[in-house]
FIVO-166034 format. One record per residue: x negated, y negated, z of N, C-alpha, C in turn; residue in three letters. Coordinates in steps of 0.02 Angstrom, whole numbers, plus 32768, in hexadecimal, padded with zeros to 4 digits. Layout:
residues N
XYZXYZXYZALA ...
end
This chain:
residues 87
4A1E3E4E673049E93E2B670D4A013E2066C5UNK 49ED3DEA669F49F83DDA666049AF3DD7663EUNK 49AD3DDD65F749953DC065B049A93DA86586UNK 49773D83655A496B3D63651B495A3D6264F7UNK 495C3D7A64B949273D3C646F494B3D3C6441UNK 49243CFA642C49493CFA63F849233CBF63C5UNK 49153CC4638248E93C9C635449053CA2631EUNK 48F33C5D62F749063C5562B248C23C426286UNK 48C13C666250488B3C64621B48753C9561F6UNK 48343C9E61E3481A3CC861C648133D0F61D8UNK 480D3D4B61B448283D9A61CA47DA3D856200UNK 47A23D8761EF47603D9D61F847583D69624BUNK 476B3D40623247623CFC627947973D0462AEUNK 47D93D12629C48053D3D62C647F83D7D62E9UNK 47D03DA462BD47B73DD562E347753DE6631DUNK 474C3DBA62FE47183D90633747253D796369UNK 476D3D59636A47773D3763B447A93D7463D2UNK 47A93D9D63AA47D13DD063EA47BC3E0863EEUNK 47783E2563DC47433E4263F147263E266436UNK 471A3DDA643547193DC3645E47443DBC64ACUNK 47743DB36492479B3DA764CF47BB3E0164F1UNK 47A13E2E64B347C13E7664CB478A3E8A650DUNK 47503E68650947333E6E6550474A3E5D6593UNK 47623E306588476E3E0665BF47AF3E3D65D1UNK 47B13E53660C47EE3E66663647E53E866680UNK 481D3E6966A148173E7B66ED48613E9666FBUNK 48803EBA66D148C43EC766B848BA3F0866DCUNK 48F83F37671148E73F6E672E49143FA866E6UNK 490F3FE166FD4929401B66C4496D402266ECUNK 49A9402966BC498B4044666C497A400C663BUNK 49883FD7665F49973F7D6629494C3F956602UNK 49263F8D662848D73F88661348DA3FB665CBUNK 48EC3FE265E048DD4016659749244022655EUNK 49423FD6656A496A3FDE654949503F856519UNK 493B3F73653849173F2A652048E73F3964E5UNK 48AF3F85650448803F8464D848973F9264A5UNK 48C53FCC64AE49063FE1646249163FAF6431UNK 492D3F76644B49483F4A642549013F4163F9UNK 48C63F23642748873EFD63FE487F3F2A63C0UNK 48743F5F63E448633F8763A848873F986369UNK 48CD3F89637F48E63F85633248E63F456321UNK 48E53F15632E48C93EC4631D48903ED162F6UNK 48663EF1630D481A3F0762EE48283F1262A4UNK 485C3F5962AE48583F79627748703F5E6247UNK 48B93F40625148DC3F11622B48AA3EE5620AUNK 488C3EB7622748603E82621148383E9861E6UNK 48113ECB61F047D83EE661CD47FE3F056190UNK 48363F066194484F3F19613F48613ED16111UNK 48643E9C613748733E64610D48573E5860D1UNK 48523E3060B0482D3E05606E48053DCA6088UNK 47D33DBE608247A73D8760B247CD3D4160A8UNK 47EC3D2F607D48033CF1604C484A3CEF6076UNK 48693D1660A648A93D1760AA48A93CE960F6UNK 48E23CEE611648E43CAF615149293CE86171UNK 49183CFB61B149523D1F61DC49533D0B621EUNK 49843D0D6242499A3CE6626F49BB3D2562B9UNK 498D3D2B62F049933D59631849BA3D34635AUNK 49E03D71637349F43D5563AC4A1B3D9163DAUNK 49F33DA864174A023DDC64364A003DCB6478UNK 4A383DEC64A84A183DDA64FA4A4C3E2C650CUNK 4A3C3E2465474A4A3E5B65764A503E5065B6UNK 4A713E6B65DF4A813E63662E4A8F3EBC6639UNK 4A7A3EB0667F4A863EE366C04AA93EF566E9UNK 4ADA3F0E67034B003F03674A4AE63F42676EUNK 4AF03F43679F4ADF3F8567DA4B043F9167FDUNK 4B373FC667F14B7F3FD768164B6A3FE16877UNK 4BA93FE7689F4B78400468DA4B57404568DAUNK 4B6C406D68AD4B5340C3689B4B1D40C36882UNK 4AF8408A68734AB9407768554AA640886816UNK 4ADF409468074AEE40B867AE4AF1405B677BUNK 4AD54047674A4AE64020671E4B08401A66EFUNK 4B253FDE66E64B443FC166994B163F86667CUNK 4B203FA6664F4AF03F6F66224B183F5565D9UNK 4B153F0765CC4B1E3ED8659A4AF63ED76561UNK 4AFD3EF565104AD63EDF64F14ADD3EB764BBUNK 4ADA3E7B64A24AE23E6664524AA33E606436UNK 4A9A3E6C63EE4A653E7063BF4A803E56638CUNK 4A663E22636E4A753E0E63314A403DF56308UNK 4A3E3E0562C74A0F3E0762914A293DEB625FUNK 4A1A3D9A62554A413D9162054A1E3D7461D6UNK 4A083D9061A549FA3D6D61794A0E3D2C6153UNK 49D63D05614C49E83CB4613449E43CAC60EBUNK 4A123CAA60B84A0B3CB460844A223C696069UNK 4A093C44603049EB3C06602149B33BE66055UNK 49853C07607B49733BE3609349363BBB606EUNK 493F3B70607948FB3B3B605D48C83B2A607FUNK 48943B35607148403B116092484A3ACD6087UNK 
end
């Protein structure tokens, strides 16, 4: 199984839509509780921003299921801040 998100804009409006979307999942474990991990430092990250600032998210994740039924899992997270950004 795979995931996604990923948004560009405001700390506060970035973080709204992935409050949002951290509901949404039909992802089996350990992926599942490794997804919420990520949100939640998305959360935290965000919620330390400057309201005036503009950052640019982009995270996904995948699953595999060996035949031993043991997993590997894929993760990238990236968090970058947009600096000049103009309204």
């Amino acid at each position: 199984m795979s995931w996604s998100f990923s948004a560009v804009g405001k700390p506060k409006a970035v973080m709204d839509k992935a409050a949002r979307e951290m509901l949404q999942s039909t992802l089996m474990e350990p992926e599942k509780t490794i997804r919420q991990a990520v949100f939640d430092i998305l959360i935290t990250s965000l919620s330390s921003m400057p309201d005036d600032s503009a950052v640019k998210i982009e995270t996904n994740g995948s699953q595999w299921k060996r035949d031993d039924g043991t997993a590997l899992n894929n993760l990238s997270v990236k968090i970058e801040p947009l600096y000049g950004f103009v309204e």
